[in-house]
Backbone as JSON Lines, residues from 0, in Angstrom:
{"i":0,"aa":"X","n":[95.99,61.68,52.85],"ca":[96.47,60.95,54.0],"c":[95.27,60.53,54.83]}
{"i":1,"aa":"X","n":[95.23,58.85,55.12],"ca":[94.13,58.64,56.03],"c":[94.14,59.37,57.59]}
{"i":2,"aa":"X","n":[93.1,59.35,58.21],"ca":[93.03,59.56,59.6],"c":[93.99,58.89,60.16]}
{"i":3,"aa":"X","n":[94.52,57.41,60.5],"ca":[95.18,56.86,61.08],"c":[96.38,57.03,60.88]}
{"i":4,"aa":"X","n":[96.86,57.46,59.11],"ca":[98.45,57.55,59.23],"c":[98.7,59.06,59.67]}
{"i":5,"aa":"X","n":[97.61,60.34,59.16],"ca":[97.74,61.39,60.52],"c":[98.27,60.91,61.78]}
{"i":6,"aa":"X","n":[97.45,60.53,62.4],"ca":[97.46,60.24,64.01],"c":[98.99,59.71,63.78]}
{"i":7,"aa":"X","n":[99.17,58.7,63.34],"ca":[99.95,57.99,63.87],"c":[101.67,58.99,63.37]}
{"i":8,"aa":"X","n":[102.0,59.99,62.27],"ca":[102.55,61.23,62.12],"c":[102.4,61.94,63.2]}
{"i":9,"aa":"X","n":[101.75,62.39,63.99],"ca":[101.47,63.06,65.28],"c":[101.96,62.61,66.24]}
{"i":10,"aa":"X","n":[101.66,61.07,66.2],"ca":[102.34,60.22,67.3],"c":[104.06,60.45,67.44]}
{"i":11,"aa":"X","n":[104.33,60.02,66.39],"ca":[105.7,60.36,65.97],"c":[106.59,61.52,66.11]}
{"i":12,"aa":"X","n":[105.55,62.32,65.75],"ca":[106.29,63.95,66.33],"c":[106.61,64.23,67.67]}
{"i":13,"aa":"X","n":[105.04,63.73,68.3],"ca":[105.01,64.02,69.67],"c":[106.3,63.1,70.51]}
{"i":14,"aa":"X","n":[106.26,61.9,70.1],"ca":[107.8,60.82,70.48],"c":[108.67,61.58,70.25]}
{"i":15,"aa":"X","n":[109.28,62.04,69.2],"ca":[110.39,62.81,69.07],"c":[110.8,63.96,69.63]}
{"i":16,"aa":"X","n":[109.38,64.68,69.8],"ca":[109.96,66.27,70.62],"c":[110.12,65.55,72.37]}
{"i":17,"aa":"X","n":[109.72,64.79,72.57],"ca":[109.91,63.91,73.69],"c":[111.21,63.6,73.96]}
{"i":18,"aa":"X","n":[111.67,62.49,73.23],"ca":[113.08,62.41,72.96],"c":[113.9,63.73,73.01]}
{"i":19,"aa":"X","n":[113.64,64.97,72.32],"ca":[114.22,65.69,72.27],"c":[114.66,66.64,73.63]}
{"i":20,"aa":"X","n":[113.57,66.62,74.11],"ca":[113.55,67.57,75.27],"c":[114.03,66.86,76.71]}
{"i":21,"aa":"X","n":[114.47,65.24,76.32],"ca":[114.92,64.7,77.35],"c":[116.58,64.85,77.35]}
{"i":22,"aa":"X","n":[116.89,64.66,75.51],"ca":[118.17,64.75,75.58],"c":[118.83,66.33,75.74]}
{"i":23,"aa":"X","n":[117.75,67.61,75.59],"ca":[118.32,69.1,75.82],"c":[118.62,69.09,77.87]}
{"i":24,"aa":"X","n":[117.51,68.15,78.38],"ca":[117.6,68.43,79.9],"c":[118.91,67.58,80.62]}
{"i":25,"aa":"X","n":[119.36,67.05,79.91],"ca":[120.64,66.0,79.91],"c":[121.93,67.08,79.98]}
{"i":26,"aa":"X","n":[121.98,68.24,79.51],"ca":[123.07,69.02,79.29],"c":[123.36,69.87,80.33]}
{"i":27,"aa":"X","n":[123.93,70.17,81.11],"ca":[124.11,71.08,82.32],"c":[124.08,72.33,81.94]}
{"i":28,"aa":"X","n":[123.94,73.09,80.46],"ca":[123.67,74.17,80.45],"c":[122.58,74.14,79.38]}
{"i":29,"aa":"X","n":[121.65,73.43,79.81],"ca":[120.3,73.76,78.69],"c":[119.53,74.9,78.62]}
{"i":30,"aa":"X","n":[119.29,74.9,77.56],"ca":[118.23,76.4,77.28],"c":[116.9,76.04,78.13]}
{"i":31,"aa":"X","n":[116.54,77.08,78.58],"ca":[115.3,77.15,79.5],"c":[114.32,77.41,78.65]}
{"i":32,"aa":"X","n":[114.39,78.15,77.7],"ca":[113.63,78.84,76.48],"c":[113.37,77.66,75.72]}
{"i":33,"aa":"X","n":[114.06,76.99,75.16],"ca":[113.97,76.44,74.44],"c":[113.12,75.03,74.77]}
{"i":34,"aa":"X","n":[113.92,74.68,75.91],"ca":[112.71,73.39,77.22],"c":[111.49,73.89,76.75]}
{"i":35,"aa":"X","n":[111.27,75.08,77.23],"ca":[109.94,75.66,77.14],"c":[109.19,75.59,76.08]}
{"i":36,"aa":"X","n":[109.71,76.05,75.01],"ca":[109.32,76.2,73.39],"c":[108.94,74.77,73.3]}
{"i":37,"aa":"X","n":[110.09,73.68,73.58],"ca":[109.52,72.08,72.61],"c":[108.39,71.59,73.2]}
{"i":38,"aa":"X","n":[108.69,71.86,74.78],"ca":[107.1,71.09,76.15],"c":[106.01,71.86,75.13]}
{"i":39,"aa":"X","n":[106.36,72.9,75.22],"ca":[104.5,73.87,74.45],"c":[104.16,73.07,73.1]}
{"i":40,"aa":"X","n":[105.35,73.02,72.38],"ca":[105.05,72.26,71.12],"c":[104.0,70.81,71.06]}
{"i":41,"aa":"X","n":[104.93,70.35,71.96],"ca":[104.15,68.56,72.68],"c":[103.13,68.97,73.38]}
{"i":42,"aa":"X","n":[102.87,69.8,73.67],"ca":[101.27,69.99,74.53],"c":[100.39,70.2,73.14]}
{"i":43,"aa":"X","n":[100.61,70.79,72.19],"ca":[99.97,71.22,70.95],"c":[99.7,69.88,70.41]}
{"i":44,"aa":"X","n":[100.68,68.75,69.91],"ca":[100.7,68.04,69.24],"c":[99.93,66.96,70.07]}
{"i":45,"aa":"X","n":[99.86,67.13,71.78],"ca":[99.05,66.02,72.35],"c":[97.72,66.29,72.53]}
{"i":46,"aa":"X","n":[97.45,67.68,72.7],"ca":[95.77,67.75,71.95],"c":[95.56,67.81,70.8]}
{"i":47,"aa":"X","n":[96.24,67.8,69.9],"ca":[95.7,67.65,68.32],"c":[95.48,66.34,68.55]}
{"i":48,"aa":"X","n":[96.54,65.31,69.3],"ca":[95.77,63.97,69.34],"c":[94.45,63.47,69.59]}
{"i":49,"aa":"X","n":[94.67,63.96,70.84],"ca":[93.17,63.54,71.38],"c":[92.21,64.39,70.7]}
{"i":50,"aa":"X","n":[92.2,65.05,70.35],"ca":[91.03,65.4,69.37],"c":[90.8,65.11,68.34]}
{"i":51,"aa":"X","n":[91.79,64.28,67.43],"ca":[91.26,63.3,66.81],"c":[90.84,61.89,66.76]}
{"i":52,"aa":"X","n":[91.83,61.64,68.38],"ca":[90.85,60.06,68.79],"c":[89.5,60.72,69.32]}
{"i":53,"aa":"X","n":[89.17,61.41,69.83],"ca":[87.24,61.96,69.91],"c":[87.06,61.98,69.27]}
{"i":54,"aa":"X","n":[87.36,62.36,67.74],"ca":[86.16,63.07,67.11],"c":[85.23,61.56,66.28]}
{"i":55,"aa":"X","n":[84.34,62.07,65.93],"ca":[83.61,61.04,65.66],"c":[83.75,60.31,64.17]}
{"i":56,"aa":"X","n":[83.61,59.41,64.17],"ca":[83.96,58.74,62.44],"c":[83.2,59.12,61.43]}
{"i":57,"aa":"X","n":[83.38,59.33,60.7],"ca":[82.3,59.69,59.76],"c":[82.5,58.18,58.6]}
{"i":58,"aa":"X","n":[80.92,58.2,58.08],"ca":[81.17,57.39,56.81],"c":[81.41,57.61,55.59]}
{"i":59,"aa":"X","n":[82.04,56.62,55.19],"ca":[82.35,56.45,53.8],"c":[81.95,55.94,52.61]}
């Protein structure tokens, strides 16, 4: 898998647990735990991003 279709798999995840955690806060009895669990997830998946838009290119 290239670098870019990574990233852009990451991107995707991170959109989705997004999506996700908007439609769990939508419910009048949402899990608090669980809010918690997906935000931590998307914090994971949004520095794996940016640390691969830093890192430096290497050649080929």
């Amino acid at each position: 898998m290239s670098m870019q279709n990574h990233l852009n798999e990451l991107e995707r995840r991170h959109s989705a647990l997004n999506r996700e955690i908007e439609k769990e806060l939508v419910h009048p009895s949402s899990d608090e735990v669980k809010v918690t669990e997906l935000k931590r997830k998307k914090l994971l998946l949004k520095d794996e991003i940016a640390k691969l838009r830093c890192a430096p290119k290497t050649l080929h």
